[in-house]
N, C-alpha and C positions, 0 to 999 in steps of 0.2 A: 602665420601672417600671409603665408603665400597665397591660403587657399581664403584669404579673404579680401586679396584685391586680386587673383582670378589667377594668377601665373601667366595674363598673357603679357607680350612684348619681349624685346630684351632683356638679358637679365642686368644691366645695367640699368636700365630703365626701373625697373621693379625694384632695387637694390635702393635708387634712388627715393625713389614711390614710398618703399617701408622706411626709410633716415625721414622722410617729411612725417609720414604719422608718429612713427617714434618721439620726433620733435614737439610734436604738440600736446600728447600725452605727459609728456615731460612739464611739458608749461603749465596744465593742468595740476600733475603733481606737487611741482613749484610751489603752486600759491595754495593747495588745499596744507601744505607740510610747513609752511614759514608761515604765510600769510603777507601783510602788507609790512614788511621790515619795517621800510623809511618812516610808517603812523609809529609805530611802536618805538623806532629810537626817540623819535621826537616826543614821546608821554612821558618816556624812564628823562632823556635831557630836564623836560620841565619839572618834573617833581625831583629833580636831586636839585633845582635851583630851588626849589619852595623850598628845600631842606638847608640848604645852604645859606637861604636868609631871614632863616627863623636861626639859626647857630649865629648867624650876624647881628639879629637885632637881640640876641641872647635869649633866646626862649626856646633852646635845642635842649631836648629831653634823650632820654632814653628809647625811646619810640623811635623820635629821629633817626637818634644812632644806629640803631636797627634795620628800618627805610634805608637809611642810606647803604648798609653794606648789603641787603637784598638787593638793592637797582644795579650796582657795580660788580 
C-alpha cells in the first residue's frame, strides 16, 4: 500500500492516508457481501405477516408452515 500512495510525507500521515482507503474498500465490501439489510428485513417482516394472516383467516397450509420457519 505504501508504494501506491508514493511513501511520501510523514509516516503518520500515510498511516492515516492508508485507514482512509482501507475505510472505503471496506464500505465497498459491506454492501457487495450483505447488500441492502434494512430492503430485506422489511420483505422477510411482510411475508411472515401475509403468512400470519392467512393462519388467521385459516387457510394456513403446510406450505405456510414451511414459509414461515424459512423466514425465521
Amino acid at each position: 500500500m505504501v508504494k501506491q500512495f508514493g511513501g511520501m510525507g510523514a509516516p503518520g500521515f500515510a498511516f492515516m492516508h492508508k485507514l482512509a482507503m482501507l475505510r472505503e474498500k471496506l464500505k465497498i465490501w459491506n454492501k457487495e457481501s450483505f447488500g441492502l439489510i434494512h430492503h430485506r428485513k422489511q420483505e422477510v417482516e411482510v411475508s411472515l405477516q401475509c403468512v400470519n394472516q392467512r393462519e388467521a383467516n385459516g387457510t394456513f397450509n403446510n406450505e405456510d408452515l414451511i414459509q414461515r420457519r424459512l423466514l425465521k
